[in-house]
N, C-alpha and C positions, 0 to 999 in steps of 0.2 A: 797213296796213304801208307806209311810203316807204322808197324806196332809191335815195339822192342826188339828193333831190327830186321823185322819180318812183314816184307811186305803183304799189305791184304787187299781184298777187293774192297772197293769202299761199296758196292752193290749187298757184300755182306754180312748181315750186321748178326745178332746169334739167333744163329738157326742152320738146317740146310738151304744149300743152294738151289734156286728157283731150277723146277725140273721143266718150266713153259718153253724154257730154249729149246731144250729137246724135244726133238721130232717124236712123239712116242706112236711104236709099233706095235699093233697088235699081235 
């Protein structure tokens, strides 16, 4: 998906990106 030349993730729409990918360390 591009949006005015720039492509994006289509996974994001506005906001941040999902931190669940990451492995998070305590």
């Amino acid at each position: 998906m591009k949006l005015d030349g720039i492509e994006v993730s289509p996974f994001k729409d506005d906001g941040p990106p999902p931190d669940n990918r990451i492995p998070q360390q305590p």
